[in-house]
N, C-alpha and C positions, 0 to 999 in steps of 0.2 A: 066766202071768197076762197076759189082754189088756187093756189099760185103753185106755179112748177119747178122747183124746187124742192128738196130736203135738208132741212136742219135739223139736229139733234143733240141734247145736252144728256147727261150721264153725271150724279156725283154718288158717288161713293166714298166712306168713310172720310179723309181729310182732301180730297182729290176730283175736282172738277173735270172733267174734259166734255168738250164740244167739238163737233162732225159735221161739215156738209161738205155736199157734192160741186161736182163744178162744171154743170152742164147750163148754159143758158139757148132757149130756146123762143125762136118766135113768130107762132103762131105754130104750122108744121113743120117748120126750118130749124135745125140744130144749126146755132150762130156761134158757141163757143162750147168746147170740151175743159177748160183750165179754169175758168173764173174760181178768186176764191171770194168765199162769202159770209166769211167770219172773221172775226178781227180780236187784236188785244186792245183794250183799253187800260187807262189810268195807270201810268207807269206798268201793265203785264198784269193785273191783279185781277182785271176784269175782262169778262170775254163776251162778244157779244154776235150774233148770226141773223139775219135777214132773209124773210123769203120778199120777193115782191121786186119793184123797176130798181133796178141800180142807183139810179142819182137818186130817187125818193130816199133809198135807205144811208146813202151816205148823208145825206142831209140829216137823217134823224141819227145817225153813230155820233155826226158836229153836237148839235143841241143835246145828245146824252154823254155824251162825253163833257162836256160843259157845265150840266148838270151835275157829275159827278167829281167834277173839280168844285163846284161853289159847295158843297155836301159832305166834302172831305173823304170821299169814296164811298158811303153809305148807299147800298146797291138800292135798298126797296124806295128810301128818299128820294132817290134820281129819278128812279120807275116811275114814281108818282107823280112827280113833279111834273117828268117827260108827256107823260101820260095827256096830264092837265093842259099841257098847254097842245099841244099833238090835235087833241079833242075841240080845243076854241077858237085856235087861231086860225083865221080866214086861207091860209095858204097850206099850211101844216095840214088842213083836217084833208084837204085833197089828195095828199099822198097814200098809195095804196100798197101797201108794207105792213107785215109783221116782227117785230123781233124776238128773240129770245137770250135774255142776258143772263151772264152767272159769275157767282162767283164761288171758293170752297164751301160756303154757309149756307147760299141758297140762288135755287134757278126760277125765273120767271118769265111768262108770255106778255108782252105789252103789244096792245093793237092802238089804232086810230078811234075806237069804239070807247077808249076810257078802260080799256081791262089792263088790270094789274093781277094777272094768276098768276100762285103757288102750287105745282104739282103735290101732291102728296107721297108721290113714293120714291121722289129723287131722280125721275125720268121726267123729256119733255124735249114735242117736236114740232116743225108744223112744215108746210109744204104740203105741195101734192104726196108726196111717199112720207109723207108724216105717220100716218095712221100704220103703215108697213115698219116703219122701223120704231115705232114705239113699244108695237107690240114684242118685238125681236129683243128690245133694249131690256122692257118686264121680265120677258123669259128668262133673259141672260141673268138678269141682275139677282130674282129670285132663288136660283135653280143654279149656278155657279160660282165661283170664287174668282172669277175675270178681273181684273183691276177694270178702272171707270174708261180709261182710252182703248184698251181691246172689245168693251160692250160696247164702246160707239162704234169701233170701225168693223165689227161684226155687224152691225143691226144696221150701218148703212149702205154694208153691201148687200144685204137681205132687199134693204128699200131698194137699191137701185137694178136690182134680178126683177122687180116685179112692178116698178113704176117706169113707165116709156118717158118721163119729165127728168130721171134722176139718170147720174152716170157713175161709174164704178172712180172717177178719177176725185178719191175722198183727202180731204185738208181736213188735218185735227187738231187742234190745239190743247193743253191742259194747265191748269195750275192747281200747287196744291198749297195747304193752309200754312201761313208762314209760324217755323215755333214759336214758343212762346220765349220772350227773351229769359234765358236763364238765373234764377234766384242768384244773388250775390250770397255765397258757401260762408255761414260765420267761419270765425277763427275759433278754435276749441280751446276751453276752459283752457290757462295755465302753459300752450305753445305759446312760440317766438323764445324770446333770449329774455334772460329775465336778471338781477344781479343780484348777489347776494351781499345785506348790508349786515352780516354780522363779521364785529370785527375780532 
């Protein structure tokens, strides 16, 4: 399935970000130059990008997003879950959309096909310019010190110089891992005010 479009996810070290373009096009008609096509989820914590028909994918952001409220944000739970039913239910399986969801821990592909992929090297794209800026995102990611939002927005201007589906007008979003809440500091042996009982 080629859909016309470019999504792109990037994490590095504690810091996700995600990239697409906002060209929508149909058939040989360029119909919009602005569409955005990625979104935050789950109070900001999750991000998620669509290649494929508009209402199909809002319809499937509804049901993962939903997912990941009954799951308590647990990304690959929701995936799976989404996945499962995406794949069974009479209505769902007809929708022709890919996603690509993330969060700072980890990024995956979910199709209509039952696929729940985990990239292995921290990249991952899909679209027609998918295969163009994944390769752009490796290099970058390999081979320089870029934070994870400059490899996206480098690798999908590269996709959108070389795919006629993809356009320079790129939305990015990032999030990164929330700290960890800070250890409560004992009190040292023998501080505070102490009294002295001799008399």
């Amino acid at each position: 399935m080629i859909i016309s479009t470019t999504i792109l996810a990037v994490r590095r070290g504690d810091t996700v970000a995600m990239a697409g373009d906002g060209q929508v096009t149909v058939g040989d008609v360029v119909m919009k130059h602005s569409a955005r096509k990625i979104r935050k989820l789950h109070g900001e914590r999750v991000l998620a990008g669509f290649a494929g028909a508009v209402a199909d994918a809002l319809t499937l952001f509804e049901k993962f997003e939903a997912q990941l409220q009954r799951h308590k944000g647990n990304l690959r739970k929701a995936a799976v879950e989404l996945t499962k039913e995406w794949r069974t239910d009479r209505y769902l399986r007809r929708l022709e959309a890919q996603l690509i969801v993330a969060d700072p821990g980890q990024l995956l592909i979910l199709s209509g096909e039952g696929d729940v992929i985990e990239p292995d090297d921290g990249v991952v794209a899909i679209g027609s310019g998918g295969s163009y800026a994944l390769a752009a995102a490796r290099a970058l990611l390999q081979h320089t010190d870029l934070p994870a939002e400059e490899i996206a927005r480098s690798a999908l201007q590269i996709a959108a110089d070389l795919c006629i589906y993809t356009n320079d007008n790129i939305t990015i979003y990032t999030i990164e891992a929330e700290p960890e809440a800070a250890a409560e500091e004992p009190v040292p042996v023998g501080s505070g005010t102490s009294s002295d009982s001799s008399s």
